[in-house]
C-alpha positions as CSV (number, residue, x, y, z in Angstrom):
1,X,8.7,43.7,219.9
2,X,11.5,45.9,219.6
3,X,15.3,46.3,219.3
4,X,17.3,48.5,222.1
5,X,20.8,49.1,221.6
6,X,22.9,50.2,224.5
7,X,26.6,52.0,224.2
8,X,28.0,51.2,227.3
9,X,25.9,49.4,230.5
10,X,27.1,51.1,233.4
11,X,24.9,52.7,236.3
12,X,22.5,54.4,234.0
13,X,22.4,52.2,231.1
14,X,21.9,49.2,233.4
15,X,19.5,50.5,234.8
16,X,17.6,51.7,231.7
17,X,18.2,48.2,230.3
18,X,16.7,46.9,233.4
19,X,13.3,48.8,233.0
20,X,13.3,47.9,229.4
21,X,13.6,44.0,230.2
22,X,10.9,44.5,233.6
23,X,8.0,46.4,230.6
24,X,9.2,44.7,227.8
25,X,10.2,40.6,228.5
26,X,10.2,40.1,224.9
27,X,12.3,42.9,223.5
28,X,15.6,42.3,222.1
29,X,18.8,44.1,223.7
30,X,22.1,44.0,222.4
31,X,24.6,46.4,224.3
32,X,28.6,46.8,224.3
33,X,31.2,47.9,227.1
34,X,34.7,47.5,227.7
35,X,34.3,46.0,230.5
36,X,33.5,42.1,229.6
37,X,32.5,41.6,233.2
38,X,29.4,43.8,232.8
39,X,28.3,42.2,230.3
40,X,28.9,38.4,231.2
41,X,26.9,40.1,234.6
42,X,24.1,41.0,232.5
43,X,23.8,38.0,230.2
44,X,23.7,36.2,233.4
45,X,21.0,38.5,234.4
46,X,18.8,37.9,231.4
47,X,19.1,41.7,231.2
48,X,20.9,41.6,227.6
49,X,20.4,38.8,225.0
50,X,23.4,40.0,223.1
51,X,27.1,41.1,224.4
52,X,29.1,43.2,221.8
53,X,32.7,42.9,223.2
54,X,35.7,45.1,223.0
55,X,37.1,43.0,220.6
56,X,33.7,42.3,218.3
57,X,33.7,46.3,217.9
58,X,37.7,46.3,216.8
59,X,36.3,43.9,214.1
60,X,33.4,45.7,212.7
61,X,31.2,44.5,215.7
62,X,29.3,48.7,215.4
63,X,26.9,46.5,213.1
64,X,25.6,44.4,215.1
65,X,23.2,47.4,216.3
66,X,21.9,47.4,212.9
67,X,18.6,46.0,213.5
68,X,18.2,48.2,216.8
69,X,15.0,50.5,216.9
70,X,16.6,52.5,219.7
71,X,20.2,52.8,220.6
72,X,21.0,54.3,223.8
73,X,24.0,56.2,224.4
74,X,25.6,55.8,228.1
75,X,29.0,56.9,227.7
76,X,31.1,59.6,229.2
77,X,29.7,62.8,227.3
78,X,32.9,63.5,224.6
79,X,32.5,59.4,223.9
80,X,29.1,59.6,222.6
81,X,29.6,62.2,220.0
82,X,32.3,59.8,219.1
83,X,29.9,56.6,219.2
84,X,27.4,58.6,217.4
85,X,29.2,59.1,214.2
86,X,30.3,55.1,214.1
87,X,26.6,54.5,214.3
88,X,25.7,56.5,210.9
89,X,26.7,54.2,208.5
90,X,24.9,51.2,210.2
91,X,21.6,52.1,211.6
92,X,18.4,51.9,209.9
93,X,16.0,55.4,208.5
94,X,13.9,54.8,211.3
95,X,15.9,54.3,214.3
96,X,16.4,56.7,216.9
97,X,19.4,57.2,219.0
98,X,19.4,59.2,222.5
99,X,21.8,59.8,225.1
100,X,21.6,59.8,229.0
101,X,24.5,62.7,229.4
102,X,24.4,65.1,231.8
103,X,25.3,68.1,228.9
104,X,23.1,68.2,226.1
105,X,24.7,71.2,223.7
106,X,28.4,69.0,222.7
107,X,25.6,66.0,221.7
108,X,23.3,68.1,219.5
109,X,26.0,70.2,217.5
110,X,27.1,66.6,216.6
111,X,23.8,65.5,215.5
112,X,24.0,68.9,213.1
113,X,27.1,67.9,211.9
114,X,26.4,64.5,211.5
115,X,23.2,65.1,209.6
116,X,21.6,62.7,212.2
117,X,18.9,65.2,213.7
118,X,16.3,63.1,212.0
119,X,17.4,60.1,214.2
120,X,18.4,61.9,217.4
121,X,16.5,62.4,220.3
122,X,18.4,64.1,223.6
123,X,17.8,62.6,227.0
124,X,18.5,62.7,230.8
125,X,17.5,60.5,233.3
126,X,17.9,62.8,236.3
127,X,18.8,59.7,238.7
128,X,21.6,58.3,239.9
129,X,24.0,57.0,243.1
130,X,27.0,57.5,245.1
131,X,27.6,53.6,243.6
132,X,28.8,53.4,240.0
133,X,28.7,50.3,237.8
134,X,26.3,47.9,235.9
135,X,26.4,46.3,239.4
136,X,24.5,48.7,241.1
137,X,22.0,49.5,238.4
138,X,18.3,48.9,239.4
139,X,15.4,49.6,237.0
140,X,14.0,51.5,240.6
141,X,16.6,54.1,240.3
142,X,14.3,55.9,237.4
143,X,11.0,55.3,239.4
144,X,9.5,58.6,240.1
145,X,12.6,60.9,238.4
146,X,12.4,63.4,236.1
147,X,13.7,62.1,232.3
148,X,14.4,65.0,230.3
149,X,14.1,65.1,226.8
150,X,15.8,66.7,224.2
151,X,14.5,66.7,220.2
152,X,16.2,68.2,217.5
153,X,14.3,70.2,215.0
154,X,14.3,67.3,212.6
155,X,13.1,64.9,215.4
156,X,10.3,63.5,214.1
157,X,6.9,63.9,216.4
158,X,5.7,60.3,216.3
159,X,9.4,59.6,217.4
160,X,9.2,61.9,220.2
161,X,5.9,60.6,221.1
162,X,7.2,57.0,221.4
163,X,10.3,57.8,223.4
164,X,7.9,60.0,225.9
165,X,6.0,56.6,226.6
166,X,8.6,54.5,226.8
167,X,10.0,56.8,229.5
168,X,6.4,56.8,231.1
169,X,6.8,53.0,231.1
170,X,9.9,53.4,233.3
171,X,7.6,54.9,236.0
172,X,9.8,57.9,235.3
173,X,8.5,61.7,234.5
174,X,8.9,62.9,231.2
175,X,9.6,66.6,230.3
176,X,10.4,68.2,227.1
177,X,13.1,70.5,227.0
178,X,15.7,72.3,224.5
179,X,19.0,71.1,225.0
180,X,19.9,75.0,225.7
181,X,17.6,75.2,228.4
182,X,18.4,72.3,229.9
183,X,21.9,72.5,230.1
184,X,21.7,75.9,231.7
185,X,19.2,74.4,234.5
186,X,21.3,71.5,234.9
187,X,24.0,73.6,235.3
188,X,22.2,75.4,238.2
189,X,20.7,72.5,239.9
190,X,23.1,69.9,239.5
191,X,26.7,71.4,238.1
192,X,27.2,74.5,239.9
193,X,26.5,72.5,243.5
194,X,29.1,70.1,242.8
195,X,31.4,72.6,242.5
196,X,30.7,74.6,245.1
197,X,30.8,71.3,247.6
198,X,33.6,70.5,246.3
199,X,35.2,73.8,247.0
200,X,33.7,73.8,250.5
201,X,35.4,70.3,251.3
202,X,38.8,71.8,250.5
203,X,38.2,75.0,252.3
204,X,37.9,73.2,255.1
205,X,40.9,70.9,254.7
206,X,42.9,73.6,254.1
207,X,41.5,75.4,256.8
208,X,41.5,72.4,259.4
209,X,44.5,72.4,262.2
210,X,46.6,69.4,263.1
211,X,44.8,67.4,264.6
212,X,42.1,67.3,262.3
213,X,39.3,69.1,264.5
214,X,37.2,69.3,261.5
215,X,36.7,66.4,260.0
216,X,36.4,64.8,263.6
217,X,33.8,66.8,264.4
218,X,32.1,67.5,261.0
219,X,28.6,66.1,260.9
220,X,25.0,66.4,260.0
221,X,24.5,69.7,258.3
222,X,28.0,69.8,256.9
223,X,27.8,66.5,255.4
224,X,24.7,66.4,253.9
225,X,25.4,69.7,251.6
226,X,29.3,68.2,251.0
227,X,28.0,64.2,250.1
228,X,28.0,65.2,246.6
229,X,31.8,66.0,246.5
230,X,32.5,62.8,246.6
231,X,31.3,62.0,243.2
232,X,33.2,60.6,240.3
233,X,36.3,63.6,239.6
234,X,36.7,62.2,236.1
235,X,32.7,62.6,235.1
236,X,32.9,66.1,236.9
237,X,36.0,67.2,235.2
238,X,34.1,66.2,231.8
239,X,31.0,68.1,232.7
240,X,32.7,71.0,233.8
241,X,34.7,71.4,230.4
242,X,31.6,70.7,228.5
243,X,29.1,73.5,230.0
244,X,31.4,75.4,231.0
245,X,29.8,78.9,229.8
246,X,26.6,78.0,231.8
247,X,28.8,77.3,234.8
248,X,31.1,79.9,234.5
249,X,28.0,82.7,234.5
250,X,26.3,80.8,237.2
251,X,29.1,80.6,239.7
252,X,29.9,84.4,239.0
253,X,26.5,85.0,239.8
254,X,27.2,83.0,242.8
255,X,30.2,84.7,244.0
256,X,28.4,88.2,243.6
257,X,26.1,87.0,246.3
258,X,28.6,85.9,248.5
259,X,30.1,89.5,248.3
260,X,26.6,90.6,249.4
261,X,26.1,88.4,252.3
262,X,30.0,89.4,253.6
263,X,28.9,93.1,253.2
264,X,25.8,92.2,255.5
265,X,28.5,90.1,257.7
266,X,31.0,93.9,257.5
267,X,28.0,95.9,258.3
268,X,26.5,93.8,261.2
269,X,23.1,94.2,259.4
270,X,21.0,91.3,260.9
271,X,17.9,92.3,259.2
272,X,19.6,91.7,255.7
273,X,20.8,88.3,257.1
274,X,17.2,87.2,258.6
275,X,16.2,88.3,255.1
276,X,18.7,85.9,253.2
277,X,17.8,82.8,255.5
278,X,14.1,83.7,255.7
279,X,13.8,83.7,251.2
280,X,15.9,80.7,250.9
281,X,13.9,78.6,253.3
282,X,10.6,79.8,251.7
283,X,12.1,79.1,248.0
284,X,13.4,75.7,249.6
285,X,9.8,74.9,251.3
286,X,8.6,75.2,248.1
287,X,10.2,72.4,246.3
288,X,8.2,69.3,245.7
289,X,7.6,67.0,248.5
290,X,6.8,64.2,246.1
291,X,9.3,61.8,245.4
292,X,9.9,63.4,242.2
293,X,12.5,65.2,239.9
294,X,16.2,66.0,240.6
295,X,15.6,67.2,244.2
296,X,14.4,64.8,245.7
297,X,12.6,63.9,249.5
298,X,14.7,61.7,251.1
299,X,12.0,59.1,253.3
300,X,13.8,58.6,256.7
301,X,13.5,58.9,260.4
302,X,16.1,58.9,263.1
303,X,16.0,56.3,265.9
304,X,17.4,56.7,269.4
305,X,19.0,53.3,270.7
306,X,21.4,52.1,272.8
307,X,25.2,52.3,272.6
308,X,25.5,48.7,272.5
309,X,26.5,45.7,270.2
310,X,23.8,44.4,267.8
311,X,21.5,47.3,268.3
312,X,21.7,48.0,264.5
313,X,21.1,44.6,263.3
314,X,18.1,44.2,265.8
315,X,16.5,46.9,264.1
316,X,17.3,45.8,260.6
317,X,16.1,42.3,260.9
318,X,12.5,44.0,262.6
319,X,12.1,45.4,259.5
320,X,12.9,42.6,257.3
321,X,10.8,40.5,258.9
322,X,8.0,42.6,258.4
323,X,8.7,43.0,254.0
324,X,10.6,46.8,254.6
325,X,12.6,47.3,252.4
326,X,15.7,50.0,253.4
327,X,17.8,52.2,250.6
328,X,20.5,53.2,253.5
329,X,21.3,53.2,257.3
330,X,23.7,54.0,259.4
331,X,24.9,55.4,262.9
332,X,25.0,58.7,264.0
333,X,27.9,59.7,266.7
334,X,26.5,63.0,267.8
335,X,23.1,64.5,269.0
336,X,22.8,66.8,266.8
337,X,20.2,65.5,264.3
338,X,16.8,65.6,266.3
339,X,18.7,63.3,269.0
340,X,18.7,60.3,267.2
341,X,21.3,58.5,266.4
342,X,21.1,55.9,263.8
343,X,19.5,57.5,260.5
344,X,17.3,55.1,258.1
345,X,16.6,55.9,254.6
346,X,13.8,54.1,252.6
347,X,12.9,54.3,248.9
348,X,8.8,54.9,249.3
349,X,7.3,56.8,251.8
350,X,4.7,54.2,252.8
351,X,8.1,51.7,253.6
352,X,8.9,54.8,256.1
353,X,5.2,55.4,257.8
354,X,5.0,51.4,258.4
355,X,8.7,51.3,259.7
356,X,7.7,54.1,261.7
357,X,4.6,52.5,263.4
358,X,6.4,49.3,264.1
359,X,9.2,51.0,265.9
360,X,7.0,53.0,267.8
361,X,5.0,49.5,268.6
362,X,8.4,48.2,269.6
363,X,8.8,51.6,271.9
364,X,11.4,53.0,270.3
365,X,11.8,56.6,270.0
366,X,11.4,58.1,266.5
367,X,12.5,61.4,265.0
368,X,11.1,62.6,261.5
């Protein structure tokens, strides 16, 4: 069986771990973090066999991932171009090192420099949560995502070949990519949003009165295209200043068609803004409706009940009962989503058609 290394065993590297130890029971996996808790957690777990402290790596502990086939890299992005060049002098011809970062291009120019292209492989689990922390890792986090990869031109095929299954094994979607392409799509998809919630939250902070009218009354719509601002502002700061061209072009691209829609605001011209709505619905319509890749179908329904104590937790245990298992709930304090009022979220759309039928059963009133 094989050897997996992991540099650092937070949300995604826990959860990679995870999948490895679910497909593979009798592989080996050593992994370091600062943070001894984690790892006591996961050696508790039965997730790691070995724990590389911070104080084993301050004494040479970099060669204990000697023997590893596979080192994973799960550190902020600037950290594992540092990591990378400890490993050099340690790890075998054959092994192969990848990375779960978000930016591709700092990684790869470090491989080039390093000499290490023969030994690198790029990759990015697009998956992820609002939670952070080996705590909240779950193999099911990679089930159904896309897992970009990103070879050098020394990879070596047979390499690439057996980091493509591996992902496979994951139940995750594998898709070959330069790490210039992907760091411009990532940058559209994923890095350019960010910023532009982010910006939208504080427009409207700035812009709120007093009394906060706002934020008391901001809801559905509004929250679901901000949720993403409230992401980690020391990974964003890090992505930002690491593909920053590819942002930079993006958002001015961005701001050029804001300029548009205002002029169809200045002239009045509702044809040109049916025309804007009506081509991003169709392009949005589009998207997969499989629970696949970095935009993902969220499996929910909305519930009416009643205003009343333990109307939550009456649902909840229903579905227990009956083996459903639910990603998130909560209450809604406002009509405006389809009338409901208390939102469920599930993780497989069969959990969400069975939930359905037994609230129905149950006569409650369900919104898709």
């Amino acid at each position: 069986m094989s050897t997996y290394g992991f540099i650092c065993l937070g949300l995604i590297g826990g959860s990679v771990a995870r999948a490895i130890r679910e497909k593979q029971p009798g592989s080996t996996i050593i992994a370091y973090n600062r943070s001894a808790s984690s790892l006591d957690e996961a050696l508790s777990d039965g997730v790691i066999d070995i724990a590389v402290y911070e104080e084993d790596m301050e004494n040479g502990g970099i060669s204990k991932f000697s023997s590893c086939d596979y080192i994973f890299l799960c550190a902020p992005v600037k950290k594992n171009e540092e990591f990378l060049e400890l490993l050099k002098p340690v790890i075998s011809p054959s092994c192969i090192i990848t990375d779960v970062g978000s930016v591709k291009t700092g990684i790869h120019e470090a491989a080039e420099r390093l000499d290490m292209e023969a030994n690198f492989i790029g990759g990015h689990p697009m998956a992820g949560s609002e939670r952070v922390g080996y705590t909240n890792s779950k193999a099911s986090i990679l089930q159904n995502a896309y897992y970009i990869l990103t070879p050098t031109k020394k990879s070596p095929a047979e390499k690439v070949a057996e980091l493509r299954s591996l992902v496979q094994s994951f139940d995750s979607i594998p898709l070959v990519l330069s790490f210039k392409e992907h760091d411009y799509i990532v940058a559209a998809i994923s890095h350019l949003p960010h910023v532009i919630a982010a910006s939208l939250v504080n427009l409207v902070k700035d812009s709120d009165n007093e009394e906060g009218i706002m934020r008391l009354v901001a809801a559905g719509g509004f929250k679901d295209i901000t949720r993403i601002a409230s992401s980690s502002s020391d990974m964003w700061e890090q992505i930002c200043m690491t593909n920053t061209e590819n942002i930079k072009n993006l958002l001015e691209d961005y701001i050029d068609s804001l300029k548009s829609v205002d002029v169809f605001l200045k002239e009045h011209n509702g044809d040109k803004i049916r025309g804007l709505f009506d081509t991003a619905r169709e392009y949005r319509d589009s998207f997969t409706t499989a629970g696949s890749g970095p935009i993902k179908v969220n499996y929910r329904l909305f519930v009416d009940i009643a205003d009343e104590p333990g109307a939550l937790a009456t649902i909840a245990t229903l579905l227990a009962t009956r083996g459903i298992s639910i990603k998130n709930i909560g209450i809604i304090h406002n009509s405006e989503y389809q009338g409901g009022n208390m939102r469920i979220e599930f993780y497989y759309e069969p959990d969400l058609e069975s939930a359905a039928k037994i609230l129905e059963d149950k006569r409650y009133t369900i919104h898709k």
